[in-house]
C-alpha positions as CSV (number, residue, x, y, z in Angstrom):
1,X,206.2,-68.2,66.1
2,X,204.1,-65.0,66.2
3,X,200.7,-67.1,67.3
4,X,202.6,-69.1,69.6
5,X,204.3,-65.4,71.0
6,X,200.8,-64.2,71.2
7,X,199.1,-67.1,73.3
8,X,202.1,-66.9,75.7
9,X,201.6,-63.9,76.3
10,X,198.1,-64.0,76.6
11,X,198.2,-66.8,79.0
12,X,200.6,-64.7,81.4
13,X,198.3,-61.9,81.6
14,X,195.4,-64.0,82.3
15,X,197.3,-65.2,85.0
16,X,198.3,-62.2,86.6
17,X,195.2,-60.8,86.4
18,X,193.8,-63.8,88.2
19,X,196.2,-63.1,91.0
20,X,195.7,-59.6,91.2
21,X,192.4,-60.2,91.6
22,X,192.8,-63.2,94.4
23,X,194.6,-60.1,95.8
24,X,192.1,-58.1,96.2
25,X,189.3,-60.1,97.0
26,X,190.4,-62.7,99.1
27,X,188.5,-62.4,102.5
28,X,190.9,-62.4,105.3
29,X,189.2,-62.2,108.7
30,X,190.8,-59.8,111.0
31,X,190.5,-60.5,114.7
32,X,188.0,-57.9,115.5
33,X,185.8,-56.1,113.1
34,X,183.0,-54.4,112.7
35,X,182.2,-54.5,109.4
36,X,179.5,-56.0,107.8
37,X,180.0,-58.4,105.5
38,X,183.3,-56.7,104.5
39,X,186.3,-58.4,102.5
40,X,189.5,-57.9,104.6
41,X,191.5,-56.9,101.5
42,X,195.7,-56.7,101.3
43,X,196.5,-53.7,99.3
44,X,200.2,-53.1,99.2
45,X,200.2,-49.6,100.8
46,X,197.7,-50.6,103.7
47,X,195.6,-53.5,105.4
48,X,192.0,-52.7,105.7
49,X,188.4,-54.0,105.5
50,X,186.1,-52.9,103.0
51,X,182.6,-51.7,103.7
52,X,179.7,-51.3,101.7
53,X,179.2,-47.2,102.8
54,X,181.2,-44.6,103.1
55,X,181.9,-43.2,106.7
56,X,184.7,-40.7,108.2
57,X,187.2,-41.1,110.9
58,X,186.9,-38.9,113.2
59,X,189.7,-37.7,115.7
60,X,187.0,-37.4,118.3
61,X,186.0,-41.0,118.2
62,X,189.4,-42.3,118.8
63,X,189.7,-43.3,122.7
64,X,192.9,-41.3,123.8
65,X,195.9,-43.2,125.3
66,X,196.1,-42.9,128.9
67,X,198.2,-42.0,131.7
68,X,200.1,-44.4,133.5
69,X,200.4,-43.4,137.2
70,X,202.1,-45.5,140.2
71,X,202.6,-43.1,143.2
72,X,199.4,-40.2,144.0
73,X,200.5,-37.0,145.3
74,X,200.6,-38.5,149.1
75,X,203.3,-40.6,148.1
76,X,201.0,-44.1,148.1
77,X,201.5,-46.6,145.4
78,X,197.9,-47.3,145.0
79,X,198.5,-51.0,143.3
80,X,200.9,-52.6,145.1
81,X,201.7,-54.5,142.0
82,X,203.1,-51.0,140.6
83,X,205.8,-51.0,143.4
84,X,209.1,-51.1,142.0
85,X,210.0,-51.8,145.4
86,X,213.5,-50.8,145.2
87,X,216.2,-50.6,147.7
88,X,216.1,-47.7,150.7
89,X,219.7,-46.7,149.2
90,X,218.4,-46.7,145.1
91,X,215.2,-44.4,146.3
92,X,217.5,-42.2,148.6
93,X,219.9,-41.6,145.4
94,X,216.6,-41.3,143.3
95,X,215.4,-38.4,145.7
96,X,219.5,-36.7,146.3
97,X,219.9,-36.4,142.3
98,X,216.8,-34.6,142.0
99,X,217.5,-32.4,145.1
100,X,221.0,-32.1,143.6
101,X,219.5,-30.6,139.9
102,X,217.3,-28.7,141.5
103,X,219.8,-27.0,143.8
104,X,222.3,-26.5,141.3
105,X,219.5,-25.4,139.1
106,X,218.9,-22.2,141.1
107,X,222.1,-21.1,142.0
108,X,223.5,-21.8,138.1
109,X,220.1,-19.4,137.3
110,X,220.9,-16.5,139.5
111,X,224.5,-17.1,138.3
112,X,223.2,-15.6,134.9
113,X,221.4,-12.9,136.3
114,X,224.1,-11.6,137.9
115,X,225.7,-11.6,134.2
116,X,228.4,-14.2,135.5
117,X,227.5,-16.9,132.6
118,X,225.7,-16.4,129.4
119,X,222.6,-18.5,129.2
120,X,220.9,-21.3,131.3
121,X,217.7,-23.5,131.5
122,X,216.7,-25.3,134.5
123,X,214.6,-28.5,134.9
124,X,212.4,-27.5,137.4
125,X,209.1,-29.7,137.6
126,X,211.2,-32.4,135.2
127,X,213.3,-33.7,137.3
128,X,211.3,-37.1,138.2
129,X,211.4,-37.8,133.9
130,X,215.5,-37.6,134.3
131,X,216.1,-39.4,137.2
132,X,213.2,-42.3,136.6
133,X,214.4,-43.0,133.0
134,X,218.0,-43.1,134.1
135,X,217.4,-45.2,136.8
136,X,215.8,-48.0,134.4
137,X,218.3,-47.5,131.1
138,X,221.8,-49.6,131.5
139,X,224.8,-47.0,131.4
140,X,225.7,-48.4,127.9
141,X,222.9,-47.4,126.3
142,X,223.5,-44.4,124.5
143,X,221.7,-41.0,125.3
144,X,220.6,-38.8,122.8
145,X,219.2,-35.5,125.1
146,X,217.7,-32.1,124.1
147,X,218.9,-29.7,126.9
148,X,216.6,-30.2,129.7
149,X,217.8,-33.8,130.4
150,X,220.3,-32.5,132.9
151,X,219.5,-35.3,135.8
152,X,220.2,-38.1,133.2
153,X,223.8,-37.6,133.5
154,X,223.4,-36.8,137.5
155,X,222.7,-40.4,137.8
156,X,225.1,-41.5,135.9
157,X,228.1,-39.8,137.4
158,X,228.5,-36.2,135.7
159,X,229.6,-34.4,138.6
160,X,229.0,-30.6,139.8
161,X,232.1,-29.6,138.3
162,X,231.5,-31.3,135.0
163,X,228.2,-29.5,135.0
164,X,229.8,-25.9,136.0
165,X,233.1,-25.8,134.1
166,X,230.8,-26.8,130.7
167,X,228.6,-23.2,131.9
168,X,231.7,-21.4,132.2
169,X,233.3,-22.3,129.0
170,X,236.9,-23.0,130.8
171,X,239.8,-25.5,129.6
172,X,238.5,-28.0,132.2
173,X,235.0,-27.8,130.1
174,X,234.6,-31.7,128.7
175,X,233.7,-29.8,125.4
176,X,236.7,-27.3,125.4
177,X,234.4,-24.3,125.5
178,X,233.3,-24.7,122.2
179,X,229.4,-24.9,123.4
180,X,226.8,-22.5,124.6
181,X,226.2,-23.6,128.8
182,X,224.3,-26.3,129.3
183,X,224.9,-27.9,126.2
184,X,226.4,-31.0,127.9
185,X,228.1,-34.4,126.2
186,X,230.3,-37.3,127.7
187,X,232.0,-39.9,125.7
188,X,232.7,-41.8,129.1
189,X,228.9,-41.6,130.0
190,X,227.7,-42.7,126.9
191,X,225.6,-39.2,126.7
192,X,226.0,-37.5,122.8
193,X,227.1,-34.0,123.0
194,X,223.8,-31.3,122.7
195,X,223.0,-28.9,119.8
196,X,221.4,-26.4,119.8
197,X,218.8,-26.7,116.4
198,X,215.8,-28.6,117.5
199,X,215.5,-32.2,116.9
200,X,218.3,-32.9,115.3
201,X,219.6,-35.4,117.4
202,X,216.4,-37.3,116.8
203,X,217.4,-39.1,113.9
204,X,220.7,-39.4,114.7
205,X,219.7,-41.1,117.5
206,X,217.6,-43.6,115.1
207,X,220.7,-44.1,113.5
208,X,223.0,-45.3,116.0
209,X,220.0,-47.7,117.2
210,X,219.9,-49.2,113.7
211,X,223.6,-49.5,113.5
212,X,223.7,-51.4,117.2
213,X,221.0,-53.5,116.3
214,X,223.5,-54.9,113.2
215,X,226.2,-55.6,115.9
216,X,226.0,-59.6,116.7
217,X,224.4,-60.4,120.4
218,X,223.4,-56.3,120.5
219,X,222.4,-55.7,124.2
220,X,222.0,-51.7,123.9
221,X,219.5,-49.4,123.0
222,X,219.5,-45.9,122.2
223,X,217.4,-43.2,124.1
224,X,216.1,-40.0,122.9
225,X,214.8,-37.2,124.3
226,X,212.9,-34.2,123.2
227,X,210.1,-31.8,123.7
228,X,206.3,-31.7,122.4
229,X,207.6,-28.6,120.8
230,X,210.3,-30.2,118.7
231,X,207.9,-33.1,118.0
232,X,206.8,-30.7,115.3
233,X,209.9,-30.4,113.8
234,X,210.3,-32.1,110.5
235,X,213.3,-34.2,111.6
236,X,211.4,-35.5,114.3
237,X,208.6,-37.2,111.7
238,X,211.4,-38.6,109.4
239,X,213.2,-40.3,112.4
240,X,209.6,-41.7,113.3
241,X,209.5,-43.0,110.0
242,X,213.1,-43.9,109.6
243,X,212.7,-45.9,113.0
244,X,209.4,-47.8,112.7
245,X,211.0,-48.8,108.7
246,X,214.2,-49.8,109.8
247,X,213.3,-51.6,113.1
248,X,215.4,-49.6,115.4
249,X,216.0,-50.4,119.2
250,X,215.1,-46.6,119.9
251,X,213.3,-45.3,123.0
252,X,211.6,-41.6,121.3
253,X,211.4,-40.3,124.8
254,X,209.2,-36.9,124.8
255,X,208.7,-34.8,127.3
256,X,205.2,-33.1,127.2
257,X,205.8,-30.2,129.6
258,X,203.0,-28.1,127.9
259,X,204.1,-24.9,126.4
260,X,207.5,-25.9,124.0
261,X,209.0,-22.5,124.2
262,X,206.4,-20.4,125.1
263,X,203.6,-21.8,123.3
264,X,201.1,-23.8,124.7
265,X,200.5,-27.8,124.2
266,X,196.6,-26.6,122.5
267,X,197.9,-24.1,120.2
268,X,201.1,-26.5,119.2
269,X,198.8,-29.5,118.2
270,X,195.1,-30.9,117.6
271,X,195.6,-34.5,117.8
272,X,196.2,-37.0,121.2
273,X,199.8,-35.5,121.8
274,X,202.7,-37.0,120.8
275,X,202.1,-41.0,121.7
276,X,198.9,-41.0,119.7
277,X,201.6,-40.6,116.8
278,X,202.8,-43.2,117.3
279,X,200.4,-45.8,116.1
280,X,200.4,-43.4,112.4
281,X,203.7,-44.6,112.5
282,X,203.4,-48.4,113.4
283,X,205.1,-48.0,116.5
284,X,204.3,-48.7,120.3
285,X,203.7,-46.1,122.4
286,X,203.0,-45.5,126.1
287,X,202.3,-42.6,128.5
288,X,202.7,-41.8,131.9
289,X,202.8,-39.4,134.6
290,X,206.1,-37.7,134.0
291,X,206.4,-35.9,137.8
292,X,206.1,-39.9,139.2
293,X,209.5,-41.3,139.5
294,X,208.1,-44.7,139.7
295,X,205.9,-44.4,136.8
296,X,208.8,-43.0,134.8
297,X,211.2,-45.9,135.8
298,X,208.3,-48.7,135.2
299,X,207.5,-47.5,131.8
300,X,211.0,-46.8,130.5
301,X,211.9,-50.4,131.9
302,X,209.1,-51.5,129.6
303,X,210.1,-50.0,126.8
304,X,213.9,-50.7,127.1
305,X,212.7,-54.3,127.5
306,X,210.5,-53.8,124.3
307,X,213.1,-52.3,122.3
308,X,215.2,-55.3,122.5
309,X,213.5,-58.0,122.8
310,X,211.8,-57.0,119.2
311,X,214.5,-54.6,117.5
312,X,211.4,-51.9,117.4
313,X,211.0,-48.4,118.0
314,X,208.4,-47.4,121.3
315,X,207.5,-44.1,121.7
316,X,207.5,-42.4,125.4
317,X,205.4,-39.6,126.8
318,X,206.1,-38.4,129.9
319,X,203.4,-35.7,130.7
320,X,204.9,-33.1,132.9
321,X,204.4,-29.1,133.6
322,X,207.5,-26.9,133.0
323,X,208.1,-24.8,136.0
324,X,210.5,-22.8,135.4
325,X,211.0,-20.6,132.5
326,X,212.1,-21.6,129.1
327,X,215.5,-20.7,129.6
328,X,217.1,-17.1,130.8
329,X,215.4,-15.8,127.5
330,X,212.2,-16.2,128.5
331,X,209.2,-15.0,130.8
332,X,206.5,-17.4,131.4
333,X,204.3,-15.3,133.2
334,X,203.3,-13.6,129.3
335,X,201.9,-16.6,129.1
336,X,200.7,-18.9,131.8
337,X,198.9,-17.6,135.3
338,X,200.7,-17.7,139.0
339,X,197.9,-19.7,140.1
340,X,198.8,-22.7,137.7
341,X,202.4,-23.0,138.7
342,X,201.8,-23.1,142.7
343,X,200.3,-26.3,142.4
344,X,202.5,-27.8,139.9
345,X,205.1,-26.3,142.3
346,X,203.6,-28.1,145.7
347,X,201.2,-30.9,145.3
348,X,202.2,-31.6,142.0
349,X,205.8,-31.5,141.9
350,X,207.9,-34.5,141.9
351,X,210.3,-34.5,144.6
352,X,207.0,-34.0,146.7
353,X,206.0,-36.9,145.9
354,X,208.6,-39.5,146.3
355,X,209.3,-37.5,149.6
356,X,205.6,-38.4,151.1
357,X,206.6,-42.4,149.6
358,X,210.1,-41.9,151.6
359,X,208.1,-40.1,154.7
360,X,205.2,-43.6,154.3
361,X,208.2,-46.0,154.5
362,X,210.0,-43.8,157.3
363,X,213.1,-43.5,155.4
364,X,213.0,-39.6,155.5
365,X,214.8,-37.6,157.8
366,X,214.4,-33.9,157.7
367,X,217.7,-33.0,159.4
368,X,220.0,-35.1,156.9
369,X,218.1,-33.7,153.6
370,X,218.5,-29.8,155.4
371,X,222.1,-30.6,156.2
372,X,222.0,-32.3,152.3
373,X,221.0,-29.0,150.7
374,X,223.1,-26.8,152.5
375,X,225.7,-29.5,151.3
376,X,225.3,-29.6,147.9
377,X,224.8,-25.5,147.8
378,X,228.2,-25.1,149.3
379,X,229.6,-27.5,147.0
380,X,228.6,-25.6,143.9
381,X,229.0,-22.4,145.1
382,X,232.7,-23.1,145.4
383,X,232.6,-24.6,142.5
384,X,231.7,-21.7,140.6
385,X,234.0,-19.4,142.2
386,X,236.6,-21.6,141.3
387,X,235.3,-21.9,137.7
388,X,235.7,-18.6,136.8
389,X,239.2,-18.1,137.8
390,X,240.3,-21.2,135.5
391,X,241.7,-19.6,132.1
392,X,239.5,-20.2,128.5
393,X,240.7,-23.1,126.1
394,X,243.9,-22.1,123.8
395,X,241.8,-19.9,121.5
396,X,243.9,-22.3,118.6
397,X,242.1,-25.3,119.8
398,X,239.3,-23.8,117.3
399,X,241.8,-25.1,114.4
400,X,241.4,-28.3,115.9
401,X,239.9,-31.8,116.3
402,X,238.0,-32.2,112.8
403,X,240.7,-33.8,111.4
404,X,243.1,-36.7,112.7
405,X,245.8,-34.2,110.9
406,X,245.4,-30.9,110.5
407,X,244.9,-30.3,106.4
408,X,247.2,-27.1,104.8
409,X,244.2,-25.1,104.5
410,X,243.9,-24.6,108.3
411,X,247.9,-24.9,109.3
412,X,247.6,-21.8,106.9
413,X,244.6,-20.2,108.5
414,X,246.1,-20.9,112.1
415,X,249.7,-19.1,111.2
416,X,247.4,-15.9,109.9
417,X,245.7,-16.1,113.1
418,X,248.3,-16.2,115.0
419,X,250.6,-13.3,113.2
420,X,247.1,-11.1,113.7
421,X,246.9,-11.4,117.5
422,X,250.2,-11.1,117.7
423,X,250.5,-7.9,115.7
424,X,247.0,-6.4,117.9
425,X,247.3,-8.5,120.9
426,X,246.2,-5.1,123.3
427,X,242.9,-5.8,121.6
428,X,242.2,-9.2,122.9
429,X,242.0,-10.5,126.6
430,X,244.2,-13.2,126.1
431,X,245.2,-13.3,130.2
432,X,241.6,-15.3,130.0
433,X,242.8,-17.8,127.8
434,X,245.2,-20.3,128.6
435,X,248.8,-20.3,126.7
């Protein structure tokens, strides 16, 4: 029994061995190479062709991914075949929702100088990345945003007061005032709340992708967006990882506006941005000009029709210039001339462009936009003074909503709460909050 237990076992090892080595060795042609002679060899970690001499890879000698463009800065869609040729009404909303952010924009900025609301950040220069990608997503796909992704629910219905009574913090605020401004969400829109920590909602985003793409017949996909900045976050390489693994319909939508918070795109990163990633990962990638609404709403078309069809991950890299400042924390000019941002501001910026495409098609007219603007500014002026008048939450709504019941713990906490600003109630403005 002990020969025959040895000569088994003998036997199996050969054979194994053998098939390691078949492994190993068996030449399988790639479609292009340029090796010499080399086995194409199937190692479990990686698929690769050997060669005979040792050479490096340099990041210099990989060909950069490129820029898709549709529209110039005249507003002329070079290649005709580029055209989305939408409607006169779709490209009229296209250019009013920008117009819209970027009117609201200003006024909700001043309205923080003036000390009126905490915080804000605009979305000036960005605006063509919200509005494009919107424009091509279904409204049940789910949205995943940053904070500068403000024109994304512009298209798809958030409306002025939404936008202002979220600033203000007042019991009309979708989010009961429990958010810094412009930290928007909308159950109805299909748009996740926003947090504050960066990347975060990356992965969570990866996860609801993988759970839709369980569902039977799935026809969604998630979308998320973030910043070249927080594309250095460590969430933001797990959920890369996560989502190429997994096989997630996720659209990793980043928006390259060049300086993150105040640091510039060179001094954040040494390789080919954030979709030459991508391939690292085993995921698609494709980049475009972010201040071209038709480049924006081509690509992410693509990739939403990518995303499905394959149950894969594609990552999206809208190259834009941040115009404004970071947020009402921030000064740009420590860091980035005058000179740069007037032509990022003029030639450059997006609603520029689509309004030379509107002016080529002669479906601009300069006295309806003016009478637009004046429109729109009216409208959120009101809003706002009507905003502040409308009471704070009931401060006890902070006991609430965590639970489906509310556990004895915080009945408990809520009853000390209440017996201490009833007991120093002179020290607490509760004529702002409502009763």
């Amino acid at each position: 029994m002990s020969l025959l237990r040895s000569v088994s076992q003998l036997t199996r090892f050969i054979a194994r061995k053998n098939l390691a080595t078949r492994c190993l060795t068996t030449s399988i042609k790639p479609e292009s190479s340029n090796t010499s002679g080399g086995d194409f060899a199937k190692f479990p970690g990686a698929r690769a062709a050997f060669v005979s001499k040792p050479s490096l890879s340099l990041p210099e000698h990989v060909e950069s991914i490129p820029i898709y463009r549709a529209m110039n800065a005249e507003g002329i869609v070079e290649d005709s075949s580029q055209d989305p040729n939408l409607s006169r009404e779709t490209v009229q909303k296209m250019f009013r929702d920008m117009v819209l952010l970027n009117t609201m924009d200003k006024i909700l900025y001043e309205s923080q100088r003036q000390g009126r609301i905490s915080f804000y950040m605009t979305n000036f220069g960005e605006e063509a990345s919200h509005i494009g990608s919107a424009a091509a997503l279904s409204p049940e796909d789910w949205v995943y945003g940053q904070y500068r992704e403000a024109g994304v629910l512009v298209w798809r219905g958030f409306t002025i007061s939404d936008f202002i009574n979220q600033c203000y913090g007042n019991q009309e605020d979708l989010g009961k005032g429990r958010q810094m401004p412009v930290h928007y969400g909308s159950r109805k829109l299909n748009f996740v709340t926003i947090s504050s920590p960066l990347a975060t909602q990356i992965p969570q985003a990866v996860g609801a992708a993988y759970a839709f793409k369980r569902e039977p017949k799935n026809d969604r996909c998630v979308v998320t967006y973030f910043g070249e900045g927080a594309a250095s976050e460590g969430d933001a390489h797990a959920a890369f990882n996560f989502a190429a693994t997994l096989d997630c319909p996720v659209i990793l939508f980043c928006r390259n506006n060049g300086f993150a918070i105040s640091t510039p795109s060179k001094e954040q990163y040494r390789g080919d941005g954030i979709a030459g990633r991508a391939a690292g990962y085993g995921i698609a990638a494709i980049r475009f000009d972010g201040t071209d609404v038709f480049a924006v709403y081509n690509a992410t078309k693509l990739a939403r029709e990518y995303v499905l069809k394959n149950n894969k991950p594609i990552v999206m890299e809208a190259m834009a210039y941040r115009i404004g400042h970071h947020s009402t924390s921030d000064d740009s000019t420590a860091y980035r001339p005058a000179e740069e941002l007037e032509i990022w501001n003029t030639v450059e910026h997006p609603l520029n462009k689509l309004k030379n495409y509107m002016k080529n098609r002669e479906w601009f007219n300069e006295e309806e936009e003016e009478k637009y603007v004046k429109a729109v500014r009216k409208q959120v002026l009101a809003q706002i003074n009507q905003s502040e008048k409308i009471p704070k939450p009931d401060w006890r709504e902070c006991f609430q909503d965590v639970y489906h019941e509310m556990p004895q713990h915080l009945k408990e906490q809520l009853k000390q709460m209440e017996d201490h600003v009833e007991k120093h109630k002179e020290h607490y403005p509760l004529k702002d909050f409502k009763n």
